[in-house]
N, C-alpha and C positions, 0 to 999 in steps of 0.2 A: 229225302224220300228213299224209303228202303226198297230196291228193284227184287223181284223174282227173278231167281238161279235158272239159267237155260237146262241145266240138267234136272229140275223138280219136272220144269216142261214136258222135257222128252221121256223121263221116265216114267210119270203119269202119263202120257199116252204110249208109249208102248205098253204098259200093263193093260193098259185099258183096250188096246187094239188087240193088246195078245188074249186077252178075256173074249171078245168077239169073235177073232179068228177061230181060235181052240172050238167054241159055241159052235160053228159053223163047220168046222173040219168033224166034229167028232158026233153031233147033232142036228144033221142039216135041215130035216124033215121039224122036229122041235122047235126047233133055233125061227123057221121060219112061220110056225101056226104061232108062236110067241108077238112078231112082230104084225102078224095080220098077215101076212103072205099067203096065196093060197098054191102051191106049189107042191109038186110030186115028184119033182126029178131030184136027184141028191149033187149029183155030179159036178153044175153050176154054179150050188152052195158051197159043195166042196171047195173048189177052186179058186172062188170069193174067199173063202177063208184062209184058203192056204196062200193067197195074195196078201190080205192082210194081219197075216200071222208071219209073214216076211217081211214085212216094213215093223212089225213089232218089234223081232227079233234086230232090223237093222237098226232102230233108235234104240236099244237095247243094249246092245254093241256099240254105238256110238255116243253113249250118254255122255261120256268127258270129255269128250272133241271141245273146241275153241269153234264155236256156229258162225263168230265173223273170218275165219280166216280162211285160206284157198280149200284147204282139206274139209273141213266141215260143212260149205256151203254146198255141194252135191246132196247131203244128207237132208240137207234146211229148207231146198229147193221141192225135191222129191216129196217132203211133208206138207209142204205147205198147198203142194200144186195140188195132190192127193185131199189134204183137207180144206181148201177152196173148194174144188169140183165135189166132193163129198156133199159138202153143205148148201152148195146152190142145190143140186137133183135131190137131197134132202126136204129143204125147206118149199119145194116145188110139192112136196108129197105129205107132210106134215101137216097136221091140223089138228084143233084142240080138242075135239071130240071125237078123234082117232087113238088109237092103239097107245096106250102112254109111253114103252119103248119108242115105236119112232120119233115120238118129241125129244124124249132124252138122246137118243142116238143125236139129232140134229142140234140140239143142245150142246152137246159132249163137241161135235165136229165147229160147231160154230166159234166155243172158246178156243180149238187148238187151234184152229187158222186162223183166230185174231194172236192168241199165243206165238204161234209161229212166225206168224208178219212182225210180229214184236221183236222179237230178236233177228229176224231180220234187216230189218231196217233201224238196228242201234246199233253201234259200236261191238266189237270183240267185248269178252266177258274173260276176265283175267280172274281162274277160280284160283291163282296162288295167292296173290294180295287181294282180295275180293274185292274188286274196286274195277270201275272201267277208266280205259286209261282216258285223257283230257282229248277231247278233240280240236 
């Protein structure tokens, strides 16, 4: 069975949180009538975004780390907890006859926190020999 690369992971979502973020930092008032939002303050938006446009930027930076080893797991941790709670308060607001963005938003966060529990709870990912080692 050919396993998925922990850095295909992270770097698909950092791209994709840093598409969000950026959305929100540079567009907040947009960003928001996109999603159904009905919202007139920017500053909130901002700061949503500039939150999540720093967790981009950290998986981003940390795309080659080793995710089972001491260094890596703060980074594993942080994502996972982020796209857990993401997609519970997500799928609480989501519905099929709502705004298509938020299903994909919920979509997007529900694959990375089963993605992230994945590499979590397997074994170090050895990108020299591509292979995990025996446990």
């Amino acid at each position: 069975m050919r396993s998925v690369k922990p850095v295909h992971i992270v770097a698909t979502c950092a791209a994709a949180l840093g598409l969000l973020g950026g959305a929100l930092i540079f567009a907040p008032l947009e960003t928001a009538g996109w999603f159904g939002w009905q919202m007139d303050q920017e500053l909130p938006l901002s700061l949503l975004g500039s939150a999540i446009f720093g967790l981009a930027l950290l998986n981003w930076m940390g795309r080659n780390a080793v995710y089972g080893g001491i260094y890596g797991r703060p980074i594993l941790l942080g994502n996972l907890a982020h796209a857990f709670a993401g997609f519970m308060a997500l799928i609480g607001v989501a519905t099929l006859d709502g705004p298509w963005p938020i299903l994909a938003v919920t979509v997007f966060y529900g694959l990375y926190a089963a993605g992230y529990a994945r590499i979590m709870f397997s074994p170090p990912y050895n990108s020299a020999s591509n292979e995990r080692p025996a446990v």
